[in-house]
C-alpha positions as CSV (number, residue, x, y, z in Angstrom):
1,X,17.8,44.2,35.7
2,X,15.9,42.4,33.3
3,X,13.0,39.8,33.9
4,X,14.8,37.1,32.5
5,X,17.7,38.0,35.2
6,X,15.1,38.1,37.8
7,X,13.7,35.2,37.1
8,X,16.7,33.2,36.6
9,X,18.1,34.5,40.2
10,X,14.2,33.4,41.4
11,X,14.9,29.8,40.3
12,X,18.5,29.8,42.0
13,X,17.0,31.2,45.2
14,X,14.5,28.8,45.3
15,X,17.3,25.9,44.5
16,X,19.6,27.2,47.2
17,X,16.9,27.3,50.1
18,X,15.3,23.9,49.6
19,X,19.4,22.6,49.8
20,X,19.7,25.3,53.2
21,X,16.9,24.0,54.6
22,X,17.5,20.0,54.2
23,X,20.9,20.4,54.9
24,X,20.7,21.9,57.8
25,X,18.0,19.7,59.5
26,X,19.9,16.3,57.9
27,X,22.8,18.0,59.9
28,X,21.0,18.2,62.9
29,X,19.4,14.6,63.2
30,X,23.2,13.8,62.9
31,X,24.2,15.4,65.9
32,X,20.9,14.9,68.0
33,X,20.9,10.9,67.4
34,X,22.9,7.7,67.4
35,X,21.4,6.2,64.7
36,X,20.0,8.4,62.1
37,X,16.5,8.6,61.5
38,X,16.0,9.0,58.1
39,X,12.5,8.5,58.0
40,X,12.1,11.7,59.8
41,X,14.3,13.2,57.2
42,X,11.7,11.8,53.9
43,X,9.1,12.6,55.9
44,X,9.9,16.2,56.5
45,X,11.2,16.6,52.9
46,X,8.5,15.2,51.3
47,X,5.3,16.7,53.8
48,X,7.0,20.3,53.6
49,X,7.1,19.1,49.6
50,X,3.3,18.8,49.9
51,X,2.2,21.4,52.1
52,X,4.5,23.4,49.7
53,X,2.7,22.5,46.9
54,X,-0.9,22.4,48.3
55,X,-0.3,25.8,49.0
56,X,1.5,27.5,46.0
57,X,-0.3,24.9,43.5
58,X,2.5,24.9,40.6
59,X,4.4,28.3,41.5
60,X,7.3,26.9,42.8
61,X,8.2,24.1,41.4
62,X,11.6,24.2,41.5
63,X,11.8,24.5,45.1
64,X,9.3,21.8,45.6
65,X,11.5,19.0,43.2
66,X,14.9,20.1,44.7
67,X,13.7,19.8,48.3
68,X,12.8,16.2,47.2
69,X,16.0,15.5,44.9
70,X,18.1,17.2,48.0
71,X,15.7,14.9,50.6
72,X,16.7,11.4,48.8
73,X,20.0,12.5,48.5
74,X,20.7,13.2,52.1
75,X,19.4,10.3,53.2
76,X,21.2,8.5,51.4
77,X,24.5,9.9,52.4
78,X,24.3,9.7,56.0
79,X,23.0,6.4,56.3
80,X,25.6,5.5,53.4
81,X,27.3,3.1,56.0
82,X,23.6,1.6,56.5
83,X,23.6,0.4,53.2
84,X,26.5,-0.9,52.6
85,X,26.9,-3.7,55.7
């Protein structure tokens, strides 16, 4: 395998566990509450985003603006009926 192969399948790992992970907790704050809290969900996306980056400094970037990108987007879909009335 070549390093341009492993780095490519390093950025898609990194892509694919920041959507695993919010996905999975968005899913759960679903099922746990009535009314979903979706300032849990920013708040979780974006301090795991932090501690993430305080961390690693700039080495994973990727994961770090997908699990922010993947954070806005799920809140936005499940309190999609929130917004509209």
């Amino acid at each position: 395998m070549t390093q341009y192969n492993l780095e490519e399948l390093k950025m898609l790992n990194q892509v694919l566990f920041a959507l695993f992970l919010v996905a999975d907790f968005a899913l759960f704050l679903f099922f746990t509450n009535n009314i979903f809290p979706w300032f849990a969900l920013l708040g979780t996306g974006i301090g795991l985003a932090i501690i993430v980056l305080c961390w690693t400094e700039k080495k994973y970037t990727y994961f770090i603006a997908t699990l922010l990108v993947f954070t806005a987007i799920f809140s936005i879909v499940y309190n999609w009926h929130s917004i509209v009335h």
